[in-house]
VOPAGU-2260 file (C-alpha; in pm, 1 decimal, decimal comma):
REM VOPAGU-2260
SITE   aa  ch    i         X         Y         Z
SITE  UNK   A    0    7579,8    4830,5   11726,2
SITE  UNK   A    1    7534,2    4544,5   11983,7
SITE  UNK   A    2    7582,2    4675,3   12378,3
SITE  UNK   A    3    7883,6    4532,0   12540,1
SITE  UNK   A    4    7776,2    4324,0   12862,4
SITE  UNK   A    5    7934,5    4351,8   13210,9
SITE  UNK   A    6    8190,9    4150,1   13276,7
SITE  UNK   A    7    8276,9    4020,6   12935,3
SITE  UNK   A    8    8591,4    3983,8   12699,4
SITE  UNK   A    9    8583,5    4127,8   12406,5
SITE  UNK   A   10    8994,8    4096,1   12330,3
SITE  UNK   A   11    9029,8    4495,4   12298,6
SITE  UNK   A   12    9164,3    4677,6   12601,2
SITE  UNK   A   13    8999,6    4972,1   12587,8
SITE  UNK   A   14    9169,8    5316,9   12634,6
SITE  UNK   A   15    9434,0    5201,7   12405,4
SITE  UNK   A   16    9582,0    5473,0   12127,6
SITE  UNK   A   17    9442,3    5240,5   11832,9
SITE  UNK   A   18    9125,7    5208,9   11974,2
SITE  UNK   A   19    9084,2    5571,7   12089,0
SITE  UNK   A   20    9173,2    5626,5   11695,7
SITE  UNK   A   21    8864,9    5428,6   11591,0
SITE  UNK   A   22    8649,1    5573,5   11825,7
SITE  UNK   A   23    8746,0    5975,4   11704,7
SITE  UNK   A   24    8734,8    5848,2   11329,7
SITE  UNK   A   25    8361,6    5701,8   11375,0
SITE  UNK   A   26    8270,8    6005,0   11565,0
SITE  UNK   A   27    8393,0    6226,4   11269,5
SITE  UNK   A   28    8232,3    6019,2   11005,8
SITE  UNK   A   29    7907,2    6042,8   11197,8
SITE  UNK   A   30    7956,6    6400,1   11217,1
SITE  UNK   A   31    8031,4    6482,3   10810,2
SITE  UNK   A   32    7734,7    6248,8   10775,6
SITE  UNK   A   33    7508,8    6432,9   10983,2
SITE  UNK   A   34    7653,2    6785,5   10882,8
SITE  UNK   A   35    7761,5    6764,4   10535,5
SITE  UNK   A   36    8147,5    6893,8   10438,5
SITE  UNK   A   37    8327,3    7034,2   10747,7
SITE  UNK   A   38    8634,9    7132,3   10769,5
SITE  UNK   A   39    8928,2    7024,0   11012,9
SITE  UNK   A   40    8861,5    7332,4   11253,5
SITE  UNK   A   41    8495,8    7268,8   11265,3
SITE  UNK   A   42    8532,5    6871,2   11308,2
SITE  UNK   A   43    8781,1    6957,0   11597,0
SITE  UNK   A   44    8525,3    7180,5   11773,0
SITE  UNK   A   45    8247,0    6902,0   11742,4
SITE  UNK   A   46    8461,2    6622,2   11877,4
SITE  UNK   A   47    8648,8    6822,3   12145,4
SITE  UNK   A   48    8997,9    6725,4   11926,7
SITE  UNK   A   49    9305,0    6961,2   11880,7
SITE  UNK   A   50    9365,9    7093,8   11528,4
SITE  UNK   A   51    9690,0    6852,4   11493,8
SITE  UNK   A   52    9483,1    6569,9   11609,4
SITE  UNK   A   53    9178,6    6651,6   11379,2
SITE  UNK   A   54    9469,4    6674,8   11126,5
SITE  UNK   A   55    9542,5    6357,5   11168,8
SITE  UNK   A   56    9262,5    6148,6   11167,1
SITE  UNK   A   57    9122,7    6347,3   10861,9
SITE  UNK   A   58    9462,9    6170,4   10668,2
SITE  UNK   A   59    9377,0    5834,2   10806,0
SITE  UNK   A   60    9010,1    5853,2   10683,8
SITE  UNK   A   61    9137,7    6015,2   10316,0
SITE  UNK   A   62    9395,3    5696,5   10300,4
SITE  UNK   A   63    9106,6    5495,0   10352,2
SITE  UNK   A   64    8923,3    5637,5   10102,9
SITE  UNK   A   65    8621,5    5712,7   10346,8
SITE  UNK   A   66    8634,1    6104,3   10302,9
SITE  UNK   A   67    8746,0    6314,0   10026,2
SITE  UNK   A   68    8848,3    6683,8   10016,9
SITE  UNK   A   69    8511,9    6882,6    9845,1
SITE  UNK   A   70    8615,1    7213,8    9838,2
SITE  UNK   A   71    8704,6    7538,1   10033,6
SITE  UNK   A   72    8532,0    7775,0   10264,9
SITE  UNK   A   73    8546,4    8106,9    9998,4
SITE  UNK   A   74    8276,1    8386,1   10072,3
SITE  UNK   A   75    8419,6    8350,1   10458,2
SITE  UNK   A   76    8574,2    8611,1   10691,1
SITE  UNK   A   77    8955,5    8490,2   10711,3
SITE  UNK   A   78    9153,4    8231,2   10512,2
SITE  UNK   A   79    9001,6    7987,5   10332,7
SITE  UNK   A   80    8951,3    7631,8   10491,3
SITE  UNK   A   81    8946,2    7297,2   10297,3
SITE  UNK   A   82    8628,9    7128,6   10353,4
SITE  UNK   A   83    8571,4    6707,8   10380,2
SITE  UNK   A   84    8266,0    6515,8   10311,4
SITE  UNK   A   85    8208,1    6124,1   10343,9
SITE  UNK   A   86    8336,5    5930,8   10025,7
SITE  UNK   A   87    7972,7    5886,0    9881,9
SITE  UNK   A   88    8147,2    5586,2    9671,8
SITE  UNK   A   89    8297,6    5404,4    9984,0
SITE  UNK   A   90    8017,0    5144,9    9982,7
SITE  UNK   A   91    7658,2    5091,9    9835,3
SITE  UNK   A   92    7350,6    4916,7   10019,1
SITE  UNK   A   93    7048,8    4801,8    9848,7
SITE  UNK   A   94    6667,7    4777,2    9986,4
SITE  UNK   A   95    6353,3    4595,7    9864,7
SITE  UNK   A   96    6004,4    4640,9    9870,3
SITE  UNK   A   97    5794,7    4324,9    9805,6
SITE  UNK   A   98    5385,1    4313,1    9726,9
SITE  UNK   A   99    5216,8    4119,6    9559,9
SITE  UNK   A  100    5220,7    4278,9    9241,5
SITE  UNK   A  101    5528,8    4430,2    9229,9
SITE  UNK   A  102    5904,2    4455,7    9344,2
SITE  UNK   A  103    6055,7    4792,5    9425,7
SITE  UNK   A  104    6462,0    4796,0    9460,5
SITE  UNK   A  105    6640,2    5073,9    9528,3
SITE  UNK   A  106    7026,2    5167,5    9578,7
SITE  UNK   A  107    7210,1    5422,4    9804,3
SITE  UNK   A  108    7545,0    5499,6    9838,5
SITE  UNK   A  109    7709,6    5567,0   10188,3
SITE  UNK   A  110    7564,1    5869,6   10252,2
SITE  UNK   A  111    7247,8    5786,3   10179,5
SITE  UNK   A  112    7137,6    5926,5    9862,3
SITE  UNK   A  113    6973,2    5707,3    9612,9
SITE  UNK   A  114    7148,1    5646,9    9324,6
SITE  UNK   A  115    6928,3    5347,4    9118,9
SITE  UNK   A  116    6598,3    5270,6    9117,3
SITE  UNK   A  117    6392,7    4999,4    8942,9
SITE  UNK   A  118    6067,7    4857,1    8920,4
SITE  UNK   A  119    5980,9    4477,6    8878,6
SITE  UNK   A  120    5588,0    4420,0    8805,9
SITE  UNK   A  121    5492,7    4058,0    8959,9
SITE  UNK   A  122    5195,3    3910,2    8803,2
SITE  UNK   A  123    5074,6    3663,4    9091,2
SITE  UNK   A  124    5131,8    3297,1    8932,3
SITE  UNK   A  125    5206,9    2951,1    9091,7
SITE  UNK   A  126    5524,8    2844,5    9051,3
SITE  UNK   A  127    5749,5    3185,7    9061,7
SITE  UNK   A  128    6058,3    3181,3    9102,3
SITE  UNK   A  129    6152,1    3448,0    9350,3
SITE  UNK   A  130    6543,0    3420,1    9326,8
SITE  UNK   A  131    6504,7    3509,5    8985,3
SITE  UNK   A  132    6284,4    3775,4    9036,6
SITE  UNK   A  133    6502,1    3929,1    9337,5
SITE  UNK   A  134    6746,0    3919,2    9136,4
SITE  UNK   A  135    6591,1    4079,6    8802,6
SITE  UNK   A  136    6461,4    4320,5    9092,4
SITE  UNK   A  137    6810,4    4438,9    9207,1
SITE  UNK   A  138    7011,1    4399,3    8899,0
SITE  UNK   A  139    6755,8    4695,0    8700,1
SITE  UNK   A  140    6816,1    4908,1    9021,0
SITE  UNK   A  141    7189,4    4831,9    9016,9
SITE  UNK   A  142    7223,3    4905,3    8674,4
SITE  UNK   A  143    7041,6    5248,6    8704,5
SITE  UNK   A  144    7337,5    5337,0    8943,0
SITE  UNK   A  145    7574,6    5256,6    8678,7
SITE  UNK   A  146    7722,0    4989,3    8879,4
SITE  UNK   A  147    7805,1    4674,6    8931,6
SITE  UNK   A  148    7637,7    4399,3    9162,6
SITE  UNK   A  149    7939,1    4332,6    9354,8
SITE  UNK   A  150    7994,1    4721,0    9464,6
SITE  UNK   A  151    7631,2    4644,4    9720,6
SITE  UNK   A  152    7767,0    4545,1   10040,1
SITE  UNK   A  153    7413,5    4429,0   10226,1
SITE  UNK   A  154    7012,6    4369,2   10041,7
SITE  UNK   A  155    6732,0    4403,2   10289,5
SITE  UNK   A  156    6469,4    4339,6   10193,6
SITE  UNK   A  157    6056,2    4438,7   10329,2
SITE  UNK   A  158    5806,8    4235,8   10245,8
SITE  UNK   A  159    5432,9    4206,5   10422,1
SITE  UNK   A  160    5415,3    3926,1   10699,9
SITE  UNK   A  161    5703,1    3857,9   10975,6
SITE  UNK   A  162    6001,2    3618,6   10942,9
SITE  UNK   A  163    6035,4    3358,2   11214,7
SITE  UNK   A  164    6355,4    3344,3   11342,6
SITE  UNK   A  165    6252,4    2976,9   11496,7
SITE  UNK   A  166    6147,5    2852,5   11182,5
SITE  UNK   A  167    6353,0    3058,5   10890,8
SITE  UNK   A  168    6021,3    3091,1   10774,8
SITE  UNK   A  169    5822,5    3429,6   10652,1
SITE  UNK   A  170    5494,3    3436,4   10882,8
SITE  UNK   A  171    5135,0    3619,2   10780,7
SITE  UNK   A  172    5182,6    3624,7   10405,3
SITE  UNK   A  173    4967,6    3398,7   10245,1
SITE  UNK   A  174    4923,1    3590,8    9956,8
SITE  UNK   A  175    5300,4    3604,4    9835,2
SITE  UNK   A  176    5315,4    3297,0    9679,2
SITE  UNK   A  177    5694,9    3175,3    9665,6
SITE  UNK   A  178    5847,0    3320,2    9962,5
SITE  UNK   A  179    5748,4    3054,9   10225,9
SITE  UNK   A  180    6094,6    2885,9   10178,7
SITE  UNK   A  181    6277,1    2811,5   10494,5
SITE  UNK   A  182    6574,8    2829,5   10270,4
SITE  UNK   A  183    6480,3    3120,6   10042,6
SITE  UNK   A  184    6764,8    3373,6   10252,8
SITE  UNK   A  185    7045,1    3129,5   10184,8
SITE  UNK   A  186    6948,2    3056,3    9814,4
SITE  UNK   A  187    6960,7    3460,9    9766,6
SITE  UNK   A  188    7268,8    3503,6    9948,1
SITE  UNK   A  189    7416,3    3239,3    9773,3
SITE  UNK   A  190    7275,5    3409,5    9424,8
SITE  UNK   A  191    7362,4    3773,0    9527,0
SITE  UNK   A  192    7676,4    3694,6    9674,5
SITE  UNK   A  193    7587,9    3934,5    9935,9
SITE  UNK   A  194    7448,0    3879,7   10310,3
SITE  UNK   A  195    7055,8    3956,9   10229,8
SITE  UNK   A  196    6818,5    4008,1   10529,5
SITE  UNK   A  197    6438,0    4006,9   10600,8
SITE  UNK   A  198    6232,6    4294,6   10781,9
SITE  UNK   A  199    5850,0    4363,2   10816,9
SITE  UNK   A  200    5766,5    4639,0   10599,1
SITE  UNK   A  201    5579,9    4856,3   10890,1
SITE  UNK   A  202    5910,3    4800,0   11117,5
SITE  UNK   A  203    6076,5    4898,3   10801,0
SITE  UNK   A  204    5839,3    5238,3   10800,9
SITE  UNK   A  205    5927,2    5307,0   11198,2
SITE  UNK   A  206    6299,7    5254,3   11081,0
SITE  UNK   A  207    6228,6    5524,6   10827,5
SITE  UNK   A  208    6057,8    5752,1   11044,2
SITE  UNK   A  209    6335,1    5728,0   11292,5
SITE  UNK   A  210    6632,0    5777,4   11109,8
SITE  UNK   A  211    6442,4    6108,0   10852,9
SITE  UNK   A  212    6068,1    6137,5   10990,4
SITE  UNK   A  213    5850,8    6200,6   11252,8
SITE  UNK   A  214    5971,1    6023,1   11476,6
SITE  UNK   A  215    6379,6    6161,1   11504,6
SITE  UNK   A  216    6471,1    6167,4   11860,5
SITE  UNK   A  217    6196,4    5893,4   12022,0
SITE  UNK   A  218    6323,0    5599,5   12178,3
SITE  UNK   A  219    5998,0    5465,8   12236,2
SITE  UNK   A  220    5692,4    5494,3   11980,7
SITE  UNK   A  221    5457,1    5319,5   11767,8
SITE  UNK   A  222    5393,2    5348,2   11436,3
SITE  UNK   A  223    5027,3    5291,8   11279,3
SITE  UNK   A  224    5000,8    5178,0   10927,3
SITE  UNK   A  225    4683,3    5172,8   10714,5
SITE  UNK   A  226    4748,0    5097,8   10278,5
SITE  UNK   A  227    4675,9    4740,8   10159,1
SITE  UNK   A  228    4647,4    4613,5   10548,5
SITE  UNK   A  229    4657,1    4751,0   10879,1
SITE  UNK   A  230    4997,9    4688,4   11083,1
SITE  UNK   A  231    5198,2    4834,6   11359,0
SITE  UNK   A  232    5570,7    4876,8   11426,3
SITE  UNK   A  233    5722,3    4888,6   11791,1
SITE  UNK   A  234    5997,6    5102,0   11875,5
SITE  UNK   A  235    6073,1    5017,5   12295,0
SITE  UNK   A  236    6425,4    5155,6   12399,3
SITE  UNK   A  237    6544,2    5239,1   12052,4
SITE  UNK   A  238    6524,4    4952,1   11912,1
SITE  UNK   A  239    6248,6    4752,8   11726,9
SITE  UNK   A  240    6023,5    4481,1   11891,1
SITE  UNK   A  241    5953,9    4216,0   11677,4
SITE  UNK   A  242    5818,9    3937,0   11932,9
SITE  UNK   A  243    5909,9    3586,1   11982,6
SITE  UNK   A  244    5747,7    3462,6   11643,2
SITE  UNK   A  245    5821,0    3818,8   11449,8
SITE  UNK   A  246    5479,5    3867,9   11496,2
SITE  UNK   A  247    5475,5    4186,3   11689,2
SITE  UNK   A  248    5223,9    4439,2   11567,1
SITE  UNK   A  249    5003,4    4218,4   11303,2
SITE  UNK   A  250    4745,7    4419,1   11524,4
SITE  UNK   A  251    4482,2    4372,6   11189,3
SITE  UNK   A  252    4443,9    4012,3   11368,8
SITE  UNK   A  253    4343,4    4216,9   11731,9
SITE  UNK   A  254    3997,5    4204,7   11825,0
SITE  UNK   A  255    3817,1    4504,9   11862,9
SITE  UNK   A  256    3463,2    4603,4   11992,0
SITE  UNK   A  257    3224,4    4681,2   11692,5
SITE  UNK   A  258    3295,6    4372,7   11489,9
SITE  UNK   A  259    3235,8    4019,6   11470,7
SITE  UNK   A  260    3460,4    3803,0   11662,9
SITE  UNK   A  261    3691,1    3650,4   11376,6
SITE  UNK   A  262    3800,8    3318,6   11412,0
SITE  UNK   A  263    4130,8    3082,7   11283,2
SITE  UNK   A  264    4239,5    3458,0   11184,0
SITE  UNK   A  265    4570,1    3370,3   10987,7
SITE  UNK   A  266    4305,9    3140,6   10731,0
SITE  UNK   A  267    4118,3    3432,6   10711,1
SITE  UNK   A  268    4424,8    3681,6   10671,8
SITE  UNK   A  269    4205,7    3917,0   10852,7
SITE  UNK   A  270    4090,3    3985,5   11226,1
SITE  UNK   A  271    3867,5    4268,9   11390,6
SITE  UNK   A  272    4072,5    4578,9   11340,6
SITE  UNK   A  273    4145,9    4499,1   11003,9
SITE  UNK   A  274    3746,1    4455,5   10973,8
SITE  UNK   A  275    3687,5    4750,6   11180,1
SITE  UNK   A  276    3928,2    5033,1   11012,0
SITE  UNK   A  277    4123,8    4871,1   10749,9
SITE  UNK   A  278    4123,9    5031,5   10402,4
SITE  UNK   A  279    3917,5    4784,1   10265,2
SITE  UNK   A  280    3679,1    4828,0   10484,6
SITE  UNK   A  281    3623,1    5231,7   10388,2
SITE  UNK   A  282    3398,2    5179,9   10051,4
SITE  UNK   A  283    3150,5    4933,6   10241,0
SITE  UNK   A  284    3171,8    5233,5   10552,9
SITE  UNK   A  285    3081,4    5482,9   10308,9
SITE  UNK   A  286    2832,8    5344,8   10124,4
SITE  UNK   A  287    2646,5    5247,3   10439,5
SITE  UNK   A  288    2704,1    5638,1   10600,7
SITE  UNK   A  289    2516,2    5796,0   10220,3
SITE  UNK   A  290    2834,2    5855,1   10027,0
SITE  UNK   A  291    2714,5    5824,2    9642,1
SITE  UNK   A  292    3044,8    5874,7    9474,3
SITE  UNK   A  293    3241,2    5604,2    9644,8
SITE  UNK   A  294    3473,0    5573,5    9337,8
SITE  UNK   A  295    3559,6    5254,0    9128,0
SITE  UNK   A  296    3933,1    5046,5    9093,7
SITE  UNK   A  297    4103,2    4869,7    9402,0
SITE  UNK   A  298    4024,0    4997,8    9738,8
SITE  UNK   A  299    4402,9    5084,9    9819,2
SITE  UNK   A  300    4324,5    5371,5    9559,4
SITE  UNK   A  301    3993,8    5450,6    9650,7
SITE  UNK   A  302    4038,9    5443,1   10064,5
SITE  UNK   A  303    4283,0    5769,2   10028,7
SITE  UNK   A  304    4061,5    5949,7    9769,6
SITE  UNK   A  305    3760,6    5865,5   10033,5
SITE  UNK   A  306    3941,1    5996,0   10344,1
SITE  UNK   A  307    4074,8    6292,7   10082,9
SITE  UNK   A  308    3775,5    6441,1   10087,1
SITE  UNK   A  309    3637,4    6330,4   10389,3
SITE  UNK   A  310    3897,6    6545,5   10578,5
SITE  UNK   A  311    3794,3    6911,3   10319,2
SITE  UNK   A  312    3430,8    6827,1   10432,0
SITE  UNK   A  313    3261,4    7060,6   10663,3
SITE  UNK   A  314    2936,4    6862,4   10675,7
SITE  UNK   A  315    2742,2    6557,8   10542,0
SITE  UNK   A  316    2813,8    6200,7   10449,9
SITE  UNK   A  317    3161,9    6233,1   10397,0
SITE  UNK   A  318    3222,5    6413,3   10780,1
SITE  UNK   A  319    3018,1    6128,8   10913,3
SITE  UNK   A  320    3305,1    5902,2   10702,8
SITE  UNK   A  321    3600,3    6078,6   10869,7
SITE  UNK   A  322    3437,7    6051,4   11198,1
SITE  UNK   A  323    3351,6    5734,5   11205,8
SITE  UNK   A  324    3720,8    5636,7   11070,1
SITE  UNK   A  325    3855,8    5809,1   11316,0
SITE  UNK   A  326    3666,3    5624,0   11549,7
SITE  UNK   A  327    3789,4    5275,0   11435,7
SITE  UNK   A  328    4116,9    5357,0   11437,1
SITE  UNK   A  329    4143,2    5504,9   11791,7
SITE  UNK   A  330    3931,3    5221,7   11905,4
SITE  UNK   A  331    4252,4    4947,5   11789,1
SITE  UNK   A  332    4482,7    5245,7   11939,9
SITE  UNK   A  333    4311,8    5249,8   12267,9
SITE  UNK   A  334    4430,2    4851,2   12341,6
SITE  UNK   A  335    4774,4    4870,0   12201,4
SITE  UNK   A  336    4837,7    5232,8   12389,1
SITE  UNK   A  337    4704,3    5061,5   12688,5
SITE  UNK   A  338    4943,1    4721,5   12720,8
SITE  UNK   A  339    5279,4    4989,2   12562,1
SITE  UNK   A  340    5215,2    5314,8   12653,2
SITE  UNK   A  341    5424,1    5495,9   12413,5
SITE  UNK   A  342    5590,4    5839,1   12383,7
SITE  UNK   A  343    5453,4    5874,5   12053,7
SITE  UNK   A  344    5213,6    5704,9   11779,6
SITE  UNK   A  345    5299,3    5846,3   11386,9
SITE  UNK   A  346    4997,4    5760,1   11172,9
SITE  UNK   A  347    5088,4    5654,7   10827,7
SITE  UNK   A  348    5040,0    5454,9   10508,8
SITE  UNK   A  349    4822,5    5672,2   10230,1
SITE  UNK   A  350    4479,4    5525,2   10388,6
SITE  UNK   A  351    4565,9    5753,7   10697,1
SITE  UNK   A  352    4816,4    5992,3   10576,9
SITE  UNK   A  353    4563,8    6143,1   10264,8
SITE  UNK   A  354    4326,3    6270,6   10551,2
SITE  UNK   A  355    4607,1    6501,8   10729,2
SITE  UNK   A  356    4552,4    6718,0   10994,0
SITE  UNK   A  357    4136,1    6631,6   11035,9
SITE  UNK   A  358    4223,7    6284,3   11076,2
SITE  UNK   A  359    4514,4    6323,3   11288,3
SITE  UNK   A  360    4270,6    6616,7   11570,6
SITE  UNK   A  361    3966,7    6334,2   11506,6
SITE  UNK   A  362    4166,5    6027,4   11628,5
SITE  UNK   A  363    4356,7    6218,0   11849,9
SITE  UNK   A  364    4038,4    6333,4   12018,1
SITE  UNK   A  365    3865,1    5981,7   12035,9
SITE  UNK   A  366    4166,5    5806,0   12189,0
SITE  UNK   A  367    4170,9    6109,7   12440,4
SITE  UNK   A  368    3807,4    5969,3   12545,3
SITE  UNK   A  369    3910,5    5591,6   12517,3
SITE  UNK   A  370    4225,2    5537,4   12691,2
SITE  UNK   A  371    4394,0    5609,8   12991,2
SITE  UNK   A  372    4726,6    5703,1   12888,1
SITE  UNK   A  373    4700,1    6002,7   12577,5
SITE  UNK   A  374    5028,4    5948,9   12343,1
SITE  UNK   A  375    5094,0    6256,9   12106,4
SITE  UNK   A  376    4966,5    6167,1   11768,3
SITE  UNK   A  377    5159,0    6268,9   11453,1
SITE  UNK   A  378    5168,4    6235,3   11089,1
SITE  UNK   A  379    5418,5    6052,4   10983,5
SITE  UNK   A  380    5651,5    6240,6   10716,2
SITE  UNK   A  381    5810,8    5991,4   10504,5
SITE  UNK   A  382    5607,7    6016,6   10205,9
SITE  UNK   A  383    5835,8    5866,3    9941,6
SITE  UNK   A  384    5846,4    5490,8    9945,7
SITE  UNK   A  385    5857,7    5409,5   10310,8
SITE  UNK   A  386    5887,8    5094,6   10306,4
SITE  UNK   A  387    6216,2    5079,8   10062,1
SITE  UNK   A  388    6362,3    5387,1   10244,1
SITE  UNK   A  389    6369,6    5224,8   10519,4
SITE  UNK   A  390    6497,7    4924,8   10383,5
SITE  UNK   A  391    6803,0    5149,4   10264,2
SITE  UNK   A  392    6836,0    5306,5   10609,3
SITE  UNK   A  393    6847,1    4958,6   10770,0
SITE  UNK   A  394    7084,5    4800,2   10550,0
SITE  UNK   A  395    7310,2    5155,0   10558,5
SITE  UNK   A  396    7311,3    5166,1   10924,2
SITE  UNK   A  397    7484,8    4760,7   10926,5
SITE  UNK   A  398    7711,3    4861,3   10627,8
SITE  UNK   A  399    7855,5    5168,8   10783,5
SITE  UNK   A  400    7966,8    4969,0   11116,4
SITE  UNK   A  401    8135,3    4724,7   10898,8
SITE  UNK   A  402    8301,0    4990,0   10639,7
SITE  UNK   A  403    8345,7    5274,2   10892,0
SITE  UNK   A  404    8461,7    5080,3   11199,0
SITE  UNK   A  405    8716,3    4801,7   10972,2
SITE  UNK   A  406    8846,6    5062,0   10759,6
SITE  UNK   A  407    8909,9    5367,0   10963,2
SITE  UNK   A  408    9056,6    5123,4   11261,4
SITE  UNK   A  409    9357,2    4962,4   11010,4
């Protein structure tokens, strides 16, 4: 939720019973999210609340259908205690995850839990019509939920590239054809009948990683991404950086010593880093270092094979690979940890994440020799479907303020 500045009115006197209500409610609701079923003696201890008072907030939030009754304490020294639990049914969010050849839509209730998924192949052609595939997208996931549209309160949606809040238009994504529309947000909102937003999908990763990863408890960290391009999410004070253009962390485009200087970049869709460490670039690396088996299909699959079994070697070509891509990447890390310094940097995306611990002690070894400032290095943990799961946790986190804070306020 937005900070309240100094010296501003917001129409709310603060201290007042009703607003002292809201405040306890959202507490508690944060609590049975974070906890699971409590019951009124345990939700009293947690807020600081008397029993009657716990009592009573407990019947405002069942009246407003945000928590139900789940159950009893049995198997429990002294009388049993009835348990509550967030309505999982109160509201539903939905997320996206847009590439090139496919569209990945999920849906959670409240609480979080995924409750429909679907998956929308999208055959690159001119002419697409992306409403109608958005739509096609979140309809199959809605309709694995056994639900209706109208039940999804928000749609964000992650796609590759940065939206321009100056121009309402998406940034760095030449190659997904149809969703360069200054007015393609209003045409879905208008089609969904639901507010629909735009995120990066690496900012959408760091929201992930945040919220259920690696990164749980940082307020300021970076997050390194390596599967179809390389990309970087900023996390400064909590909250994400996205830049004046939404460009923040298209760090593929940042040049880096070891590779030709690329120039007119965004024609190219590529820069020095990307050229440097990218996953595209790990085939050419290890064909050049004496790997024979590189492996055939697109290099998103064979990069993580590659670094696989680069990271088991003890010796040979395929150490000299893990070295050397360990060396890349730190090399890109050294500049950004320099101008940021961060807390933190979580490595992730499969190009990074299928070498493990190796890659992590290799990188986190160079960028001890190359930069001033030595950020922990971690692994990111979010394995399944980044990108959508943090969709979901981004448009969760808006829908709770407006169900949790309207309804349990009345």
């Amino acid at each position: 939720m937005a900070g309240i500045t100094p010296g501003t009115t917001t129409g709310i006197t603060p201290g007042t019973p009703r607003v002292l209500r809201a405040m306890n409610d959202r507490a508690a609701l944060d609590l049975l999210l974070a906890h699971g079923p409590l019951s009124r003696t345990k939700i009293g201890k947690l807020t600081g609340l008397s029993k009657p008072t716990a009592s009573q907030l407990l019947v405002r939030l069942e009246a407003a259908g945000l928590v139900v009754a789940t159950g009893t304490t049995e198997g429990r020294p002294g009388p049993n205690a009835q348990l509550y639990a967030v309505n999982a049914r109160a509201a539903f969010a939905a997320g996206l995850d847009v590439t090139p050849q496919r569209i990945r839509a999920a849906v959670a209730d409240i609480t979080g839990t995924t409750v429909g998924e679907f998956e929308l192949p999208t055959p690159a052609r001119r002419g697409a019509d992306v409403v109608e595939q958005v739509t096609e997208a979140l309809d199959g996931a809605v309709k694995a939920a056994d639900l209706t549209r109208d039940a999804v309160h928000r749609l964000v949606i992650g796609t590759p590239g940065a939206f321009d809040p100056s121009t309402g238009r998406l940034r760095y994504a030449s190659h997904l054809p149809g969703w360069h529309s200054t007015t393609l947000l209003d045409e879905l909102a208008a089609r969904l009948l639901m507010p629909v937003e735009y995120e990066n999908d690496v900012n959408l990763v760091a929201v992930a990683e945040q919220r259920l990863g690696a990164a749980r408890g940082h307020d300021n960290f970076m997050l390194l991404w390596n599967e179809e391009g390389l990309g970087a999410a900023l996390v400064i004070g909590g909250r994400l950086h996205r830049g004046f253009t939404g460009g923040a962390g298209e760090v593929g485009f940042l040049p880096v010593p070891g590779t030709p200087l690329v120039r007119q970049v965004t024609k190219a869709n590529s820069g020095g880093f990307q050229e440097l460490a990218g996953a595209q670039s790990l085939p050419r690396l290890a064909r050049e270092l004496g790997v024979v088996d590189v492996g055939q299909g697109h290099y998103t699959e064979v990069a993580p094979a590659l670094v696989a079994r680069a990271a088991d070697a003890a010796s040979g070509p395929y150490r000299l690979l893990l070295h050397a891509y360990a060396t890349g990447l730190a090399t890109g890390l050294a500049s950004m940890v320099a101008v940021l310094d961060p807390e933190l940097v979580v490595l992730a995306g499969d190009a990074i994440v299928a070498g493990g611990e190796p890659l992590r002690a290799r990188v986190q070894a160079e960028l001890t020799e190359l930069a001033a400032t030595r950020p922990r290095l971690v692994i990111g943990t979010v394995r399944h479907h980044p990108v959508l799961r943090g969709a979901l946790e981004s448009a969760l986190a808006t829908t709770r303020d407006e169900v949790f804070d309207t309804s349990a306020s009345r």
